[in-house]
C-alpha positions as CSV (number, residue, x, y, z in Angstrom):
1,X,215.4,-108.5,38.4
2,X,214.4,-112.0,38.3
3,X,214.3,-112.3,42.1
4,X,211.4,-109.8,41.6
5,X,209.6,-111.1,38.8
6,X,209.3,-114.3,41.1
7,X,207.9,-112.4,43.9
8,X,205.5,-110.5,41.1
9,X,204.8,-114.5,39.3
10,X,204.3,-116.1,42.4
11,X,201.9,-113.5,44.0
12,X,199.7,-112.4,41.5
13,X,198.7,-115.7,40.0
14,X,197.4,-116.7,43.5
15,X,195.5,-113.3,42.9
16,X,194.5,-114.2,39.7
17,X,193.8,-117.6,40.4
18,X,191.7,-116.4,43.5
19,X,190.0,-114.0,41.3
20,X,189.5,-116.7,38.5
21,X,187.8,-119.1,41.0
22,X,185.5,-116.7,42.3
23,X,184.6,-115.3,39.0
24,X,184.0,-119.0,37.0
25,X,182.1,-119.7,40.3
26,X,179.4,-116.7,40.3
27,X,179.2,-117.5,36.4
28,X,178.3,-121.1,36.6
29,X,175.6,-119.9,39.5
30,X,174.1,-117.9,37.0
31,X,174.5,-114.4,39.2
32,X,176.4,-112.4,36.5
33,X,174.7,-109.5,37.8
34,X,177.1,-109.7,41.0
35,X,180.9,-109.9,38.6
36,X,180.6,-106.4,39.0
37,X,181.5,-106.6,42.9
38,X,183.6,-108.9,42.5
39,X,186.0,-106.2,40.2
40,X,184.8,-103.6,42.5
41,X,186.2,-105.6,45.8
42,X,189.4,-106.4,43.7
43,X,190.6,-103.1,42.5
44,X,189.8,-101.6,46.0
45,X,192.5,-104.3,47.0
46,X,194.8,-103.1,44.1
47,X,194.9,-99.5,44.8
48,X,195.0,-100.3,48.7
49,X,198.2,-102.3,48.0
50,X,199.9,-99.9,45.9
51,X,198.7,-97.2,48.6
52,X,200.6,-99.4,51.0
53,X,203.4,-99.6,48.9
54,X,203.8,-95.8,48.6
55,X,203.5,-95.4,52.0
56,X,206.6,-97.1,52.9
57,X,208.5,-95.0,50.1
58,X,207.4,-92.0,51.2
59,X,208.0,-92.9,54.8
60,X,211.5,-94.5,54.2
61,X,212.6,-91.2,52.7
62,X,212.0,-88.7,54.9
63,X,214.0,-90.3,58.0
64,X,217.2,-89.9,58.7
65,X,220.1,-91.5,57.5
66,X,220.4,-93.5,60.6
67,X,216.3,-94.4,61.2
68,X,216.1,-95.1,57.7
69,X,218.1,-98.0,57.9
70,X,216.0,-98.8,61.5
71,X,213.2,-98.7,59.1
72,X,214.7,-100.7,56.4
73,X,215.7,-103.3,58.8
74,X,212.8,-104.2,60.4
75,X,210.7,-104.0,57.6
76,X,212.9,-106.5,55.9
77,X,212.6,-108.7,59.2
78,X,208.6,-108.2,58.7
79,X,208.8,-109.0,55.2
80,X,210.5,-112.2,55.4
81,X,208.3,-113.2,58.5
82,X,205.0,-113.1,56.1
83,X,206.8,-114.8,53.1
84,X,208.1,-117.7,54.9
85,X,204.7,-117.9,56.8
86,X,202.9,-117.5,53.0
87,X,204.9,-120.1,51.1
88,X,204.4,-122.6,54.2
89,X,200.8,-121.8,54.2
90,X,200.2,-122.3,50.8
91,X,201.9,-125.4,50.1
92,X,199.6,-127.0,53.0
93,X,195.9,-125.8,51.4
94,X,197.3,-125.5,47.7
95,X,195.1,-128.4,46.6
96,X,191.9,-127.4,49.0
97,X,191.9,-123.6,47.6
98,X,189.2,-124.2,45.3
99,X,187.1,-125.9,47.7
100,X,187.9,-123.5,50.3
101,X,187.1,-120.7,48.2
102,X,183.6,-122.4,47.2
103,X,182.3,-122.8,50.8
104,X,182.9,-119.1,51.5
105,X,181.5,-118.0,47.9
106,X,178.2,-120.0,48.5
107,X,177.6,-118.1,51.8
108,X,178.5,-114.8,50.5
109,X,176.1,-115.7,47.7
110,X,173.3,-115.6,50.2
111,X,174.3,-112.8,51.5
112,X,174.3,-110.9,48.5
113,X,177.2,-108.3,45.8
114,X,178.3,-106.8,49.1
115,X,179.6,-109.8,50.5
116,X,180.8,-111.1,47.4
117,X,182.7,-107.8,47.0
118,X,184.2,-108.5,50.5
119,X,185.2,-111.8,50.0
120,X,187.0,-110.8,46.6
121,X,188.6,-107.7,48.5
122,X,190.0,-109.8,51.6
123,X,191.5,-112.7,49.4
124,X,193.2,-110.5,47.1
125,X,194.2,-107.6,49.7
126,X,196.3,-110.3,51.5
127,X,198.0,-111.1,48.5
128,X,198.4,-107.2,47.1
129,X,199.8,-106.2,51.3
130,X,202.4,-109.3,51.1
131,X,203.8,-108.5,47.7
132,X,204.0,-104.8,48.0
133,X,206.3,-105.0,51.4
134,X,208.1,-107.8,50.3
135,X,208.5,-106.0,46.9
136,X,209.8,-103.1,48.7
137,X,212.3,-104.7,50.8
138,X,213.8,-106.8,47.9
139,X,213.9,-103.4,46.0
140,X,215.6,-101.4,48.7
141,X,218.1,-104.6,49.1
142,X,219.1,-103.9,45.5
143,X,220.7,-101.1,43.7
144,X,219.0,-101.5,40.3
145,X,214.9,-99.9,41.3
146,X,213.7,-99.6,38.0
147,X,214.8,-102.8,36.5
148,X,213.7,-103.9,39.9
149,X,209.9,-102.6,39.2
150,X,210.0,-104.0,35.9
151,X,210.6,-107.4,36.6
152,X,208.2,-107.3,39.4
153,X,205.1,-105.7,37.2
154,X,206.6,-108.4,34.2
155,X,205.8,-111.0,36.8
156,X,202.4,-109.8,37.8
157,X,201.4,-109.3,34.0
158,X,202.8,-112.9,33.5
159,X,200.4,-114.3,36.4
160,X,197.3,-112.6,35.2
161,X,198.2,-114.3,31.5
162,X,198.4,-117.2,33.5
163,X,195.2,-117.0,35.6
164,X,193.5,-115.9,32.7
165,X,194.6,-119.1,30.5
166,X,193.6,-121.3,33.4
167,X,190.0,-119.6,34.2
168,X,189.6,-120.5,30.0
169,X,190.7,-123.6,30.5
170,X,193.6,-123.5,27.9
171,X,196.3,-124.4,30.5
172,X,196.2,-127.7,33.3
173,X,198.3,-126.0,36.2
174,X,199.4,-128.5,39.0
175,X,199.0,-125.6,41.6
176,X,200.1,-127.7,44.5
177,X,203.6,-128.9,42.3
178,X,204.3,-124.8,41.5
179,X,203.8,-123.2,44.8
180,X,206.1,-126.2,46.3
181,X,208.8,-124.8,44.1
182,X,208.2,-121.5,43.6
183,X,207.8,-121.3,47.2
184,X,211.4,-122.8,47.8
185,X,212.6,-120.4,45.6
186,X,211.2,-117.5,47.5
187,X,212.6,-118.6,50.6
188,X,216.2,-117.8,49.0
189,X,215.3,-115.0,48.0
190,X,213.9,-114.3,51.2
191,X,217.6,-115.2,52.8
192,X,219.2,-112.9,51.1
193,X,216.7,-109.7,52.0
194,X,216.8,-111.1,55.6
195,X,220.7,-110.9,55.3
196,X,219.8,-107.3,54.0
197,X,217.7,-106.4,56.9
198,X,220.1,-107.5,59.3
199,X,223.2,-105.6,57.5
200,X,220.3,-102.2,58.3
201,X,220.4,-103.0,61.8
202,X,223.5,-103.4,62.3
203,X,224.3,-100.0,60.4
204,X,221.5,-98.0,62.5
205,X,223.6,-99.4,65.8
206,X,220.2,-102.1,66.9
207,X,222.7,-105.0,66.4
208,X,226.4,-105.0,67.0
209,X,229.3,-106.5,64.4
210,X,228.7,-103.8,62.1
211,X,232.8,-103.6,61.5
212,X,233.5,-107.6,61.7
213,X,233.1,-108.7,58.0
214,X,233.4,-112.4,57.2
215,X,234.4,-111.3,53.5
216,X,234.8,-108.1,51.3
217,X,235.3,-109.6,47.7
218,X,234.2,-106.0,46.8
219,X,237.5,-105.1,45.1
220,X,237.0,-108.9,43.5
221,X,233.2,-109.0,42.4
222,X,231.6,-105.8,40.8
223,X,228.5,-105.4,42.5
224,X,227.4,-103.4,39.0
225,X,228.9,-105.3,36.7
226,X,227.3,-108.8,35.4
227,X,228.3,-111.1,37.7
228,X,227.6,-108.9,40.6
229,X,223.9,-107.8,39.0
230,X,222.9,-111.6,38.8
231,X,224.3,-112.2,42.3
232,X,222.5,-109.4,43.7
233,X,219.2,-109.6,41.7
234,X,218.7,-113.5,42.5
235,X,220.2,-113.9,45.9
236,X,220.7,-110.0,47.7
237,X,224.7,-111.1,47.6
238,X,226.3,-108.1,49.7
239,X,230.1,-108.0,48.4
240,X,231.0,-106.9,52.1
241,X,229.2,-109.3,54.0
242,X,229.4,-109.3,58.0
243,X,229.4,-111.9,60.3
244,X,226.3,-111.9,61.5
245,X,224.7,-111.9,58.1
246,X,226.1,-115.0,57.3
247,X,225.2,-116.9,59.4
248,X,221.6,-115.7,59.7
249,X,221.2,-116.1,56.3
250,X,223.1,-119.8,56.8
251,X,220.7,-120.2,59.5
252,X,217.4,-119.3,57.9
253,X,218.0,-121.3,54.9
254,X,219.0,-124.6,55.9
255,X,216.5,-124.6,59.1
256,X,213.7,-123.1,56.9
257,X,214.5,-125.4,53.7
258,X,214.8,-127.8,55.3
259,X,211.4,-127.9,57.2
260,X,209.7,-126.3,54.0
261,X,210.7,-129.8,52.2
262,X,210.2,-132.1,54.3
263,X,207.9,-134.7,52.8
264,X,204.4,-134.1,54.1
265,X,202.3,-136.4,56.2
266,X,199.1,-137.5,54.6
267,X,196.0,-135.9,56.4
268,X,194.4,-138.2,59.1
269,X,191.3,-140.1,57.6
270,X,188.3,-139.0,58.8
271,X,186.1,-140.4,61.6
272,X,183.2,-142.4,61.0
273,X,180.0,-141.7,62.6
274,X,178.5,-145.1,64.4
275,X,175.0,-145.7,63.1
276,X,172.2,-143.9,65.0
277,X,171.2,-147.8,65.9
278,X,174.9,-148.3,67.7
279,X,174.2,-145.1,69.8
280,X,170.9,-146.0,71.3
């Protein structure tokens, strides 16, 4: 459950803090008369991601046995590719996002509610398509669904109290200090549904070692009971656990970790034009 409500924290207050920036922006302009394409643009992108969402359900239930876990697989594979790109994105233009946001608003202001509504729509569609099949293949990695869903949508309610504080001003949020973090986070959890996906593949026969397990603790650790519940919630921990998912999951975390926290190199300083005097 907590593995989700990260996923549901960490992507919808980049939502909500999108949403916030272009809101506060169009009210300080004075163009209140546009808000309303801005919440147009943004539920569109809501109801398109939980659309999306319900399309891989629906689509991952009536295959069989064998392509559902094909399916499974390689949307889990997918799934971690975005996150991993995401969290390394976002720790690079975490500080710029206002700004960045601002030079697209004050075209789309010229070009009138349409293009506001478009900008609104693309920023928090990216968000809503990430989350949902990332949500879905941390969900299908777990047993428990419903608590599952619940800590996702306590997460998303979370970041909306959040963006909303911060668009008020009530709460200072070092935005580039809580993606960093949260973003590490969320490439464990990414491990473990990669681990997942590859334990899929294996059992639709796409990759071998299916039968050579590296542990089974399953008579040891109750995958239901406590200890097993917080194992698998936080970190997809498969009681039977192959070969091959271990070490991809040893694999992905260190190399990815490891590059994800790597101190980052101060941006190169600008050039400076020579006076118009120096060029004659």
């Amino acid at each position: 459950m907590f593995a989700n409500y990260l996923i549901g924290l960490r992507e919808g207050l980049e939502a909500s803090l999108v949403v916030g920036i272009l809101v506060a922006y169009v009210v300080k302009a004075g163009q209140r008369s546009r808000l309303g394409a801005i919440w147009a643009g943004t539920g569109i992108a809501i109801a398109l991601s939980l659309g999306f969402g319900a399309v891989l359900t629906a689509t991952s239930r009536s295959l069989s046995d064998q392509a559902e876990h094909a399916f499974a697989g390689t949307m889990s594979v997918i799934a971690v590719g975005l996150v991993t790109w995401m969290v390394f994105w976002m720790r690079r233009t975490a500080r710029e996002m206002r700004g960045e946001l601002h030079g697209r608003l004050d075209r789309a202001l010229l070009s009138g509610g349409m293009a506001l509504g478009l900008v609104a729509l693309v920023a928090v569609l990216r968000e809503g398509l990430e989350t949902a099949l990332f949500l879905w293949a941390a969900t299908s990695a777990s047993e428990g669904t419903a608590a599952a869903l619940g800590g996702a949508l306590l997460g998303i309610a979370t970041a909306v109290l959040i963006g909303w504080a911060v668009y008020r001003g009530a709460l200072r949020l070092n935005l580039a200090t809580f993606f960093t973090w949260t973003g590490a986070l969320l490439i464990v959890v990414a491990a473990g549904v990669l681990a997942y996906g590859v334990r899929d593949l294996q059992e639709a026969g796409w990759l071998p070692g299916g039968a050579n397990y590296a542990f089974d603790v399953s008579a040891t650790i109750d995958e239901n009971g406590p200890v097993g519940t917080l194992l698998g919630g936080f970190f997809h921990f498969d009681p039977v656990t192959t070969w091959l998912q271990l070490a991809v999951w040893v694999v992905y975390l260190v190399v990815t970790l490891t590059a994800y926290l790597r101190p980052q190199r101060p941006p190169a300083p600008a050039a400076v034009s020579a006076p118009e005097s120096e060029l004659v």
